[in-house]
N, C-alpha and C positions, 0 to 999 in steps of 0.2 A: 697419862691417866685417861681412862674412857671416860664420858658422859654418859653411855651407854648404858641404859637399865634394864634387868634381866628380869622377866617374870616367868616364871614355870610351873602349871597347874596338876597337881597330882591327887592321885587316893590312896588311900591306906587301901592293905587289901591283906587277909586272914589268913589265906592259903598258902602255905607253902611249896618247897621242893622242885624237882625235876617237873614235872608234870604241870603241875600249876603255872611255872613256868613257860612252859610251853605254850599252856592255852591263853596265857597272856600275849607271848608275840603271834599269837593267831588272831587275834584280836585287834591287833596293830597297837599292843600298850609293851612299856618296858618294863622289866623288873626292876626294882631299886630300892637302896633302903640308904634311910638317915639319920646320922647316928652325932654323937657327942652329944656339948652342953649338961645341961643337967635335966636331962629327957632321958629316958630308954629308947633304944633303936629301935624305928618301925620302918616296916615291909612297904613299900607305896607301891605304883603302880603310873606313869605318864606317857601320855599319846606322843606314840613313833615320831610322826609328821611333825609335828611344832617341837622336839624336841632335837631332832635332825636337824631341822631351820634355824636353831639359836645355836649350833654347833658349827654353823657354816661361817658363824664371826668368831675368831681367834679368840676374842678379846671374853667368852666366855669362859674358857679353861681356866682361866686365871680373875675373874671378877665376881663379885657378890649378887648371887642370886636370890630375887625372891619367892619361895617356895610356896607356892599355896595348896596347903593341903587339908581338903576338906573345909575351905574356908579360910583356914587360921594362915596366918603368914609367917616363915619362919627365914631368917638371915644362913644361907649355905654357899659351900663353893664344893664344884666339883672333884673329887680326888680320887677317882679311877673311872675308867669307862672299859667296857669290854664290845671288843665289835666282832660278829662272824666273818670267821679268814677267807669265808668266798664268795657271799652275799652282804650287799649292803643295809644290812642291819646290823644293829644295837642289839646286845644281848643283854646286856648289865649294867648300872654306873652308882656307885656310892658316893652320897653328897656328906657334908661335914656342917653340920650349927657349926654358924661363928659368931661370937659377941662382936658386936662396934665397938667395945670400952679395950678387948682384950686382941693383944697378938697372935698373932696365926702364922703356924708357918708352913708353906705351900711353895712349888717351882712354878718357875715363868719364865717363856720362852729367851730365848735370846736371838738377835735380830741383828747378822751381821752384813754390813752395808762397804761399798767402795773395794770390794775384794778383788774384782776382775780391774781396776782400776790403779790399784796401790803399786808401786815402782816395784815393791818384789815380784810380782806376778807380770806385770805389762812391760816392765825392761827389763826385769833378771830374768826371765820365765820360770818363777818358782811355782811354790803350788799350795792350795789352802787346805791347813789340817785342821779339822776342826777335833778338838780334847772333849767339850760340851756343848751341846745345843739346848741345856735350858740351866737353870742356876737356881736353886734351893735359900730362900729368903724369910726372914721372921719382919714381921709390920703388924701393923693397925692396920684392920680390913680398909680404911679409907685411904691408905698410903698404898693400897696394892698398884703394883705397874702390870698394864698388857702386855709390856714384853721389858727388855733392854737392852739395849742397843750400843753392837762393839763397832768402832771405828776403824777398817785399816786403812785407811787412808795414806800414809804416814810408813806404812811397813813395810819392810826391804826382808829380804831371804838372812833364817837365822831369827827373825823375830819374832818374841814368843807375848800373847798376852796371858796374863797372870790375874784369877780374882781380884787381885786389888789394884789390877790396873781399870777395872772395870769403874764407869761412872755411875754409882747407885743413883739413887734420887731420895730425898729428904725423907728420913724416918724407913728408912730400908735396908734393913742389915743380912750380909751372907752369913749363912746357918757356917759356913765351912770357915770362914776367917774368925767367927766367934769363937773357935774351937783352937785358936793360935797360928803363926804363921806356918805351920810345917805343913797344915792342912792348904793352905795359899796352891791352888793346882793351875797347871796350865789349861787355857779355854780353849787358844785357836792357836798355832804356830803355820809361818810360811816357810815352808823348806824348800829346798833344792829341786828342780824338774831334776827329770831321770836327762836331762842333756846339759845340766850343768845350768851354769847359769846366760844369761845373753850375751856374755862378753865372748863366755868361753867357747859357747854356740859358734859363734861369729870366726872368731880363729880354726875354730875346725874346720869351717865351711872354705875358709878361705886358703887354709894348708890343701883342702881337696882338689883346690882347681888348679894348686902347681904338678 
């Protein structure tokens, strides 16, 4: 969990459309609107630069930001961003109210560590697949994690991990195992290199040199 506190200063803004649009990132402001709770969606409006900047910590996608808009302060988390495919700009991003009394459910990355290191890969020469890179969770905004973190430490070729082999953290449930085991997907499996594995590597090499 961050300590990490997010503040992000925005305006409402009246105009709509294509156009309006535009003359916002001429401006250096981004589009955006924020929606749920028991509010109607409004159209805001937040400066490029300090919004770029709190984007360069991970630990935003996934945390409880303070929205101040117009003054007032409002509890959101990020749930889309839209970026242009050939300049580094921000075109878009929809935030979400979220209660602190009530669950939310939002993805968060996954953070997989010891790969280049686990016996399937560094003695067998297998190889890392990865099924998912982030995981779909329901919490209380204060139980939200910046990431979670898969271990292969431990992993040989052939082994696969599984949602519920994953180690949640207290008050954090996968949206996909609530739904019963059939939904239970693979995350990451180490398969087989394209030369087999170390052993067999090794016999080849060495039937070569007769």
């Amino acid at each position: 969990m961050s300590t990490e506190d997010f503040t992000l200063n925005a305006k409402t803004r009246d105009d709509q459309g294509k156009g309006a649009s535009r003359r916002l990132r001429h401006d250096n402001l981004v589009p955006a609107i924020v929606y749920g709770g028991e509010k109607d969606p409004q159209n805001i409006a937040i400066a490029h630069n300090e919004f770029v900047k709190h984007l360069e910590n991970e630990a935003f996608y996934s945390h409880i930001v303070t929205l101040v808009l117009d003054g007032e302060k409002q509890d959101v988390i990020l749930k889309d961003l839209q970026r242009h495919p050939a300049k580094a700009q921000l075109l878009h991003a929809d935030f979400l109210r979220v209660s602190r009394t009530q669950k939310l459910t939002t993805r968060v990355p996954l953070h997989f560590i010891n790969e280049e290191s686990c016996k399937g890969v560094k003695l067998q020469g297998g190889v890392v697949a990865h099924s998912l890179t982030e995981l779909e969770i329901n919490c209380l905004p204060q139980d939200l994690p910046e990431f979670i973190e898969v271990d292969l430490k431990d992993a040989e070729i052939g082994h696969i991990v599984h949602i519920s082999d994953l180690n949640l953290p207290a008050g954090v449930e996968s949206v996909a195992l609530s739904h019963g085991e059939d939904h239970d997907q693979a995350v990451v499996t180490i398969n087989k290199g394209r030369g087999g594995s170390g052993e067999e590597a090794e016999g080849e090499e060495e039937g070569g040199e007769e």
